[in-house]
C-alpha positions in Angstrom: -49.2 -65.6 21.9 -51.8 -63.9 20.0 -51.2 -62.8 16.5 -51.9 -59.0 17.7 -49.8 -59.5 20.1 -46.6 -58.4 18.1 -48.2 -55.0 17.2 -48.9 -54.3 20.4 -44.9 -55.0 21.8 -44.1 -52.6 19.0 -46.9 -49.8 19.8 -45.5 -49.7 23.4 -41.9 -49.9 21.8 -42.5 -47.0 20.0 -44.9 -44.7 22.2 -47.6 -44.9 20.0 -51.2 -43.8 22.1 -53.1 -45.7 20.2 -53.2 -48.7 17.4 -56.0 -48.3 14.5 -57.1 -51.2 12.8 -59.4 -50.6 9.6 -60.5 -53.8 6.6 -58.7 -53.9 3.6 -55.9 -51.2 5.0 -52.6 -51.0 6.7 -52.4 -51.0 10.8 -51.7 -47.1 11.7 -50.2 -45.9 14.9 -51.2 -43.1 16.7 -47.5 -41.5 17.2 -47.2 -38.1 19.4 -50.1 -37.2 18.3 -49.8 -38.2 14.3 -51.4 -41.1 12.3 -49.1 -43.1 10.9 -48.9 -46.4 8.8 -47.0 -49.4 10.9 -43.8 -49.8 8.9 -43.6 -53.4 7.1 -47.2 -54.2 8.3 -49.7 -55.5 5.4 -53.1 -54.7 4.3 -55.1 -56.8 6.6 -58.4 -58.4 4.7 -61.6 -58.4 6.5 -61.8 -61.8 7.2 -58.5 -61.9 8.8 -58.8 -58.8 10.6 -62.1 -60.5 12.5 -59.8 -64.1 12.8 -57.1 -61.5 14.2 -59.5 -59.6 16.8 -61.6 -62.4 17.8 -58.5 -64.5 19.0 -58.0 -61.6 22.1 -62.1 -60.9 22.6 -64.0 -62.1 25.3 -66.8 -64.6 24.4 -69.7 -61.8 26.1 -68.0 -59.2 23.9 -67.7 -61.1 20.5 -71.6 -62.1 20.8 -72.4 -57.9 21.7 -70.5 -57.7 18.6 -71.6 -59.9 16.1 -75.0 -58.9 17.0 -74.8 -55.3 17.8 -72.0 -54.4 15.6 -69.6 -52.9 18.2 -68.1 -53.5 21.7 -65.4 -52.2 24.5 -63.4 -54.4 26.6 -59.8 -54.3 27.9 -57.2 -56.9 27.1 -53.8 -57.1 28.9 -50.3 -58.7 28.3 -49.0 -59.4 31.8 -45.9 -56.8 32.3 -46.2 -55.0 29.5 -49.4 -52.7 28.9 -53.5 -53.0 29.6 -55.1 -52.1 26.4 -58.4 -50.8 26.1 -60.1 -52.1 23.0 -63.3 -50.7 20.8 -64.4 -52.9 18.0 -66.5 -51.8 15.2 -68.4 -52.7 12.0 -68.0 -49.7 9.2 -67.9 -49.9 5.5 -65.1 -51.8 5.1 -65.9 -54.7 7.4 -64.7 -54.9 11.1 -62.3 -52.5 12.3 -60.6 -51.8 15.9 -59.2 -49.2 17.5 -56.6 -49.9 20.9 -55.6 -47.3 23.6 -52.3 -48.3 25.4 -53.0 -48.0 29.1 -49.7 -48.4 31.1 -48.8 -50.8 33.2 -48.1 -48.7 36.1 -50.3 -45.3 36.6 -48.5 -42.3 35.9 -48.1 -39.9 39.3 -49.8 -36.3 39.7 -46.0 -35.0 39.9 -45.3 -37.1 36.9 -48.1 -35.3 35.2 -47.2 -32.3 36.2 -50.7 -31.2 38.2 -51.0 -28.4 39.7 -51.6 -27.2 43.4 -55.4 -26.5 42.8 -55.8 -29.8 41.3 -54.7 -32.0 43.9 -56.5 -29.9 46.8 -59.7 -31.4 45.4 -58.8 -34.6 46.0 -58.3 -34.0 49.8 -62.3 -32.4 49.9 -64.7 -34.7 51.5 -67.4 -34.5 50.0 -68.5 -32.5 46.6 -68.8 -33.6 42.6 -65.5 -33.0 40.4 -65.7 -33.3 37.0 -63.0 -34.1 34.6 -64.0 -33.3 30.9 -62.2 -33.0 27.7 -62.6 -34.1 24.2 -62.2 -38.2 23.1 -58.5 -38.6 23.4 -58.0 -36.0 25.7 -55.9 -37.7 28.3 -59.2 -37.6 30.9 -58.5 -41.5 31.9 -54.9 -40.3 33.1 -55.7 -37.4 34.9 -57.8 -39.1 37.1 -55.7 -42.2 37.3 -53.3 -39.8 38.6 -56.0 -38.1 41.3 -57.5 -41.5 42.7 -53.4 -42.7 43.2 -52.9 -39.6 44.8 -56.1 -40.3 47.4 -54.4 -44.0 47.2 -51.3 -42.8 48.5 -52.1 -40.1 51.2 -55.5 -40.4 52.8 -57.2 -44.4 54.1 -60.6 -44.3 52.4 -62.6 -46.4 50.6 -62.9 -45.9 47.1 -65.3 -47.1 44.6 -64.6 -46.9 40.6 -67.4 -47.7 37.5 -65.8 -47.9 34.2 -66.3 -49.4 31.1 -64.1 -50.7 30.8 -61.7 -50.6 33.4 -58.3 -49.3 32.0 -55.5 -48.3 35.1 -55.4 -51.0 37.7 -55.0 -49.7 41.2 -53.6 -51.8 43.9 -54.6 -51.1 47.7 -52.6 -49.1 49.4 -53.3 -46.8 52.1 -57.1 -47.0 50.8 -59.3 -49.7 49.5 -60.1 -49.7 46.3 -63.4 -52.0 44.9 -63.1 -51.4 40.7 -66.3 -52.3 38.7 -66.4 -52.7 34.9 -70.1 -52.1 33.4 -71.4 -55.5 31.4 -68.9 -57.3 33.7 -69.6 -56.6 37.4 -72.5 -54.8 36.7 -75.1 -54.2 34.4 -75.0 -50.4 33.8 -73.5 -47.0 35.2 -76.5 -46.0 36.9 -77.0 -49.8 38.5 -73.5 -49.9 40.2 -73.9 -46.4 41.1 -76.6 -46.7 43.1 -75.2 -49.9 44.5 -72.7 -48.0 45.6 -74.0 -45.9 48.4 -74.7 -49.4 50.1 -71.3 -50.0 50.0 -70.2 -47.2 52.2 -67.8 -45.7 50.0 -65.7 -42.0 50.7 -64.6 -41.8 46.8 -66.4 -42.9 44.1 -65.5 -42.5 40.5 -68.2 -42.9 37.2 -65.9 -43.1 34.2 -68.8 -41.4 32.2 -71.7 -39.6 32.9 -73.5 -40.7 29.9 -77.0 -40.0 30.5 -79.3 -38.0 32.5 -80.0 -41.0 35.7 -76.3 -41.3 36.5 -75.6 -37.4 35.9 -78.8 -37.2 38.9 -77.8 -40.0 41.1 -74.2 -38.2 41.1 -75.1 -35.2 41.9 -77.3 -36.8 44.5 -74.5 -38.9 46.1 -71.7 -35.8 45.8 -74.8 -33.7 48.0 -75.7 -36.9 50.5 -71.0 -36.3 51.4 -69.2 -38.4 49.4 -66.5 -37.3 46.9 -67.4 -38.3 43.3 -65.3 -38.0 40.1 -66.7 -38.1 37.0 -66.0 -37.5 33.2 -67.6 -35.0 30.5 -67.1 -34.6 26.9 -67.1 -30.8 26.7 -64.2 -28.2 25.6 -64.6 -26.1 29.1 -65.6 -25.6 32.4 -68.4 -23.0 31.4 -70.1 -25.7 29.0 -69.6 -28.7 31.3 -71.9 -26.3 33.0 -74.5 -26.1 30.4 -73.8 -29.3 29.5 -75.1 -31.1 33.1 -78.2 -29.0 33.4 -79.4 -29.1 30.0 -79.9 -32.9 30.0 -82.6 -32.6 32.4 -86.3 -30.8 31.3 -87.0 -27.8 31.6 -89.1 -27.6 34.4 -86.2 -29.2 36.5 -83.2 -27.3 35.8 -83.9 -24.5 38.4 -83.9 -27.2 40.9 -80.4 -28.7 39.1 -78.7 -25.0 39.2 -79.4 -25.0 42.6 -78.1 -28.6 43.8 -75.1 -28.2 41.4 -74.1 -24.5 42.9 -74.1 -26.4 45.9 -72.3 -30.0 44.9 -69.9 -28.8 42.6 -66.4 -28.2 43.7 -64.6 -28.0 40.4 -64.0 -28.9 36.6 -60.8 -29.6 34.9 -61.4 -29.1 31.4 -58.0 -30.6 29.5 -57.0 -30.9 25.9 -54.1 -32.8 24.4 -51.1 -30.9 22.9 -48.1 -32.0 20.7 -45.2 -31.2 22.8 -42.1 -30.3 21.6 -39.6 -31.8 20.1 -42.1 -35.0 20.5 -44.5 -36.5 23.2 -47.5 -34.3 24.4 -49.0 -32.4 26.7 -52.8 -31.6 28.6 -53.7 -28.1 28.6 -56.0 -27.6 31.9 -58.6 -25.1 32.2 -59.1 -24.9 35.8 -62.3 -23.7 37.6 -62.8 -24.1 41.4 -66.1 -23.2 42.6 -65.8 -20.7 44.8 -69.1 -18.4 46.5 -69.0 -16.0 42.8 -69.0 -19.1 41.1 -71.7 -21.0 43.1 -73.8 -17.9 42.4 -73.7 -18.0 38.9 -74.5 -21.4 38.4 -77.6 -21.1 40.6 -78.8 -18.0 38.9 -78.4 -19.6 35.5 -75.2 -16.6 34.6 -73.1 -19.5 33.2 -71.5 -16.7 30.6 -70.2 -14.7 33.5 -67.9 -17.8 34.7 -65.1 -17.2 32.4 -64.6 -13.5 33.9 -65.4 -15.2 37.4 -62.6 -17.4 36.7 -59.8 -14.6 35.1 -60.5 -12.7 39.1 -60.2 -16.5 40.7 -56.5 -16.6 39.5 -55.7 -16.7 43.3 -57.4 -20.3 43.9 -55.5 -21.6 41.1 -58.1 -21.2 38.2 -57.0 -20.5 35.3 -58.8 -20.5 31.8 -58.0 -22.9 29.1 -55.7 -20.2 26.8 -53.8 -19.0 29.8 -52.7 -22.8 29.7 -51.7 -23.0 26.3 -49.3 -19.1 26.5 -47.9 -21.2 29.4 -46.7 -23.8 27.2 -46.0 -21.8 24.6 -43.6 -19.1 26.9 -42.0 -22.5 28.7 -41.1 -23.5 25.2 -43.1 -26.9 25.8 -46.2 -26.2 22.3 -45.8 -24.7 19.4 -47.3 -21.5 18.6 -49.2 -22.9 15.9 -50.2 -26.2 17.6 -51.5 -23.5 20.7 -53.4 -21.5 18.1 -55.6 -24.9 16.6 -56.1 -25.9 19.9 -57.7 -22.7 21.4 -61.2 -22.0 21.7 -61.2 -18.4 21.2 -58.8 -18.4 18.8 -59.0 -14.4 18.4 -57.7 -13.9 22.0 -54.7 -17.0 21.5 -53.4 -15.1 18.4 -53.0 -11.8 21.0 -51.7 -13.5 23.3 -48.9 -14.9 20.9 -48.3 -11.7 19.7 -47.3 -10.5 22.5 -45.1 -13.0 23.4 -43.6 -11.6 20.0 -44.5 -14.7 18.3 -45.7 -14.7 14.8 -47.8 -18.0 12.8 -47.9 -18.0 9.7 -52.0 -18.8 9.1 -51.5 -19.2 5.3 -49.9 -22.3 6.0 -53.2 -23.8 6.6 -54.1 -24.8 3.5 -56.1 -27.6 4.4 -58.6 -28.4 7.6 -56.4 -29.7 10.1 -53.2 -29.0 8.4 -50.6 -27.9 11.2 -47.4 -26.9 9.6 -46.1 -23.6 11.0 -44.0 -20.6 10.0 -40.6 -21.7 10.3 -41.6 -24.8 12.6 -38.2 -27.2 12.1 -38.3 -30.6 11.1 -42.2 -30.3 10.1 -44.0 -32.6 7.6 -46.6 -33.6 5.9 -48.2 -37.2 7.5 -46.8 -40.2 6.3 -49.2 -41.8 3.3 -50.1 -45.8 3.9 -47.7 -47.9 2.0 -49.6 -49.3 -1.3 -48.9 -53.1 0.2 -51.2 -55.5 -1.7 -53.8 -57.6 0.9 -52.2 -60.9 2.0 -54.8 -63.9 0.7 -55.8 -66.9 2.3 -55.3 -68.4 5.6 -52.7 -66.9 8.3 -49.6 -69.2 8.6 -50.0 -71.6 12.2 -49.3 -69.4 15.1 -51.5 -66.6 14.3 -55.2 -66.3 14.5 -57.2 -68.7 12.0 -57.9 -67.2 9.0 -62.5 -66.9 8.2 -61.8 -68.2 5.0 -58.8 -70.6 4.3 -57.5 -71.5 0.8 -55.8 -74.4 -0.7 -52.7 -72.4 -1.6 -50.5 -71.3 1.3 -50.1 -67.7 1.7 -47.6 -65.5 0.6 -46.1 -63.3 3.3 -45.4 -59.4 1.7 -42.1 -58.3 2.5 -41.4 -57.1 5.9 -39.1 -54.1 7.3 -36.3 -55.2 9.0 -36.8 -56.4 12.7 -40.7 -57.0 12.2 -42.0 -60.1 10.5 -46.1 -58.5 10.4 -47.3 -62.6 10.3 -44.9 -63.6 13.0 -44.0 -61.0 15.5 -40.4 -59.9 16.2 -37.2 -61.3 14.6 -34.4 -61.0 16.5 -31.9 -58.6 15.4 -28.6 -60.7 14.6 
């Protein structure tokens, strides 16, 4: 059992999205939605921190790192959790940062999706794009899509991440899933592989440059379905966002295959949910023949008023979302407010819920305490534990430097030894 592995039994334990591993500091757990220190963990040195990651990372990926300073692969403890894993070299020394994926993929009526979400996945052909900011929940979302296709149609379906996070098991479809640097050199590579392998469904985990953005497009046009992921806040700059990677003397011809390919955008951020947990926020755009239009003729700033008269096909803009939540009781009024884009129109909208926020509470950037709010604080500061020295004691990962002197171990909180795993409650 690896050293890490301990903090990762706890992290799933506790709920935590996400484990953050920095030189020279304390672990920190991403907790509904809030940093926070792990509780009787030490300050982990540099050297140790690299003995500690390099015990769970492939032998391609510590060679990508040592030489090109980061790397992404997934690591798995059978029964428990899949773990996707980003190493990184900052000013400290090596860090890490670890997503929990779960073991078994969460359902569409798990998630909650709605109606106009799941009719794309019965379209046959068409490009859908799922964007949203780092974080986001986009991985989920369309876990939750392809296991809905898994479930009710018998297709083939072809997925490209990097790496890959939810494992899908056949069952009514086949499902072929390809990690880039693994199975394949690149995005673009397997994706053009991919029309050879006569697939119904394929799924590009990112569109991250202008070859695979084309050679989707091109392979949503030739009927296939293709799902793909965005960084962008809405559906109007996902828009923007695709046709502006290509040169300007090619994006007529982009507006025009795009008006065409496109069947919809679900543009989703990541809310604290109340009292603890969180929540997406969709903005929904289904491209409909007004919609179509306007991307062709370059009117990208008429699709939000496109989408407010499209209501009836399910679309729905991303701060109708958010009074949803807020009305069902589900976000705070404050948390809705720093997650809106037009932040103007969210306070109205509040308002007339007869709401009130109290703005002045935001003393500081980021700072998310609101009017009233109960059982709000201030985040947890790291504990000032002094750095263990020298080696780690035999069952954890080698230390990069050992000493003569054994180590002392710092003390721990109860029911978490940080250099031995879990003690057993008695």
């Amino acid at each position: 059992m690896a050293w890490i592995d301990a903090l990762f039994q706890r992290m799933v334990q506790e709920g935590a999205s996400d484990l953050h591993m920095t030189s020279n500091c304390v672990p920190m757990f991403r907790l509904h939605g809030d940093m926070q220190a792990v509780e009787g963990c030490p300050m982990i040195t540099a050297e140790q921190l690299q003995a500690i990651l390099f015990e769970i990372t492939p032998d391609n990926n510590k060679k990508q790192f040592l030489e090109e300073h980061d790397t992404d692969f997934a690591y798995e403890l059978p029964g428990l959790a899949r773990f996707r894993a980003n190493l990184f070299l900052d000013r400290k020394g090596p860090g890490a940062v670890f997503r929990q994926i779960p073991s078994t993929v969460l359902s569409a009526e798990q998630l909650g999706l709605p109606k106009a979400v799941l009719d794309l996945c019965h379209l046959s052909k068409g490009l859908v794009v799922v964007t949203g900011p780092t974080g986001s929940g986009k991985s989920t979302t369309l876990a939750a899509m392809i296991d809905h296709i898994n479930r009710t149609r018998k297709d083939h379906i072809i997925t490209i991440e990097d790496p890959v996070e939810f494992v899908h098991e056949d069952k009514s479809c086949r499902i072929n899933q390809r990690e880039v640097h693994r199975h394949t050199q690149s995005f673009k590579r397997a994706l053009r592989a991919a029309l050879r392998e006569d697939p119904d469904i394929v799924l590009v985990g990112e569109m991250r440059d202008l070859e695979t953005v084309e050679i989707a497009i091109e392979t949503a046009e030739t009927g296939h379905l293709v799902f793909g992921t965005l960084h962008t806040n809405t559906a109007m700059s996902t828009v923007d966002r695709v046709i502006d990677q290509f040169p300007a003397d090619r994006q007529s011809q982009i507006r025009t295959m795009l008006a065409s390919s496109l069947k919809g955008v679900i543009a989703q951020t990541l809310c604290k949910r109340q009292p603890k947990g969180r929540i997406a926020a969709l903005e929904i755009m289904i491209v409909n023949t007004a919609i179509a239009s306007n991307i062709r003729e370059g009117k990208t700033h008429q699709l939000v008023s496109a989408m407010q008269t499209g209501a009836k096909y399910g679309m729905r803009l991303l701060n109708d979302s958010l009074e949803e939540l807020v009305k069902q009781g589900l976000v705070d009024p404050m948390e809705a407010y720093l997650k809106a884009i037009n932040k103007e129109e969210m306070m109205n909208k509040i308002q007339k819920l007869g709401l009130k926020i109290d703005l002045s509470s935001l003393s500081e950037p980021g700072e998310t305490v609101a009017s009233g709010a109960p059982g709000t604080q201030a985040p947890a500061g790291q504990p000032q534990t002094s750095a263990p020295r020298g080696p780690l004691p035999a069952g954890g990962a080698p230390a990069a430097q050992p000493q003569s002197a054994p180590a002392q171990r710092p003390a721990a909180a109860p029911g978490f030894d940080p250099f031995g795993g879990f003690k057993k409650k008695t």
